[in-house]
C-alpha positions, 0 to 999 in steps of 0.5 A: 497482531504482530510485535514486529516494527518496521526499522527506518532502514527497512522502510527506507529501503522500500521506498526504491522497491517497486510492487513489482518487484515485490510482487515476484519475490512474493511469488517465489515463496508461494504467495500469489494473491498480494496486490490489492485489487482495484485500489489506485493512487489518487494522485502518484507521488514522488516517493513510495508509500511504506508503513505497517497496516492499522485496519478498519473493517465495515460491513454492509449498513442497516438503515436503523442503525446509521443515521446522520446521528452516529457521526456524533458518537465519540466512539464512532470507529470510523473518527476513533481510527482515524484519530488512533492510527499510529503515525507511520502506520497505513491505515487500511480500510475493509469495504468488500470492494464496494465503491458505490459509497465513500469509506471516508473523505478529505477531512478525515484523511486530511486529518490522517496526513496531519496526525503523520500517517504513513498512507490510506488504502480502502477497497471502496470509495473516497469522497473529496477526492480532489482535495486528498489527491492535493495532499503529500501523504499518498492515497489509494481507493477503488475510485471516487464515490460522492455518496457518504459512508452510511449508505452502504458501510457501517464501520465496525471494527479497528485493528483486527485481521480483515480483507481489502482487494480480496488481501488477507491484511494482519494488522502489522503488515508491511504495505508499498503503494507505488503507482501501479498500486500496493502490495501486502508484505507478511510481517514476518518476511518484510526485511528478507524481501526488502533486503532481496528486492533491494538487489533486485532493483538495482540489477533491473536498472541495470538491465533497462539501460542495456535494453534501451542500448539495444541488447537483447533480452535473452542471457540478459534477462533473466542473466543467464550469460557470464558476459552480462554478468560482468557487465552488471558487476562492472556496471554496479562498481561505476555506480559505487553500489 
């Protein structure tokens, strides 16, 4: 758990970072394992999905135990999570990369979008993917999976450290999905990143448009000559960054 909360500057400024980018500075601080494996947009959207972690974890079903019944149970986690993430928050799902059965489907993450959730992200399957795939708030599984959860997952556990593509997620946890897919930012270090991936971005726009002219990469790229130095700062000035 964390006190930290992502400022609307902050999350602002990660809705025009890329993974990758993140993913590099990440790097340079000794963090290498971030991006979630395996899970993938259902459908991009036009902006980036930005918002700290509220994690559920399941863990393999046992048939006495997750029958139709349980979906009746109030205190269900999985209806309890869904119905208790905060709005802005991501909710992130635990299913040790199972996707042989759904971790939920589009009433419930219809449900999310509709209570303002921030994004969801699960290591297993979705069911309904269709229809979440229709929805504005961005989505991200390891693929569609018909069968209900209860056949392979019994939901456990909200709000505790867990893992999701074999990340490490704290509750609290800055996560961006973009296309590619989406990385776990430490709490701690979620406005230092921003505020370096920021300048990061704005050069590599920078360098994409000198690239598609036809300069070279080398000295660009990393900028290791004074003259693409120039042109960037000159670059940035007619851009009015």
């Amino acid at each position: 758990m964390t006190d930290y909360v992502l400022s609307d500057e902050t999350r602002a400024k990660y809705k025009r970072i890329s993974t990758a980018s993140i993913a590099t500075q990440l790097y340079k601080r000794g963090l290498r394992n971030q991006f979630i494996q395996g899970a993938r947009a259902i459908q991009p959207k036009a902006e980036n999905m930005v918002g700290q972690a509220f994690t559920l974890r399941y863990i393999p079903a046992r048939e006495d135990r997750n029958q139709l019944e349980v979906f009746r149970n109030a205190d269900h986690p999985q209806r309890v999570a869904v119905e208790t993430c905060p709005p802005g928050q991501v909710l992130v799902m635990d299913a040790r990369g199972d996707a042989s059965a759904a971790t939920a489907g589009s009433i419930l993450i219809t449900r999310l979008a509709v209570r303002g959730a921030a994004g969801v992200v699960s290591d297993g399957g979705f069911r309904d993917c269709e229809g979440i795939g229709k929805l504005d708030m961005p989505a991200y599984c390891a693929g569609p999976s018909a069968p209900t959860n209860l056949t392979k997952h019994e939901a456990l556990d909200i709000n505790v450290p867990i893992a999701c593509g074999e990340v490490a997620v704290f509750p609290g946890d800055v996560l961006v999905g973009d296309s590619d897919g989406v990385m776990v930012i430490p709490a701690h270090l979620s406005e230092e990143i921003a505020e370096v991936c920021s300048g990061m971005e704005d050069f590599e726009a920078f360098v994409l448009e000198e690239v598609t002219q036809g300069a070279p990469i080398i000295g660009l790229y990393p900028c290791t000559k004074d003259e693409n130095q120039k042109k960037y700062d000159a670059w940035r000035e007619r851009k009015g960054l």
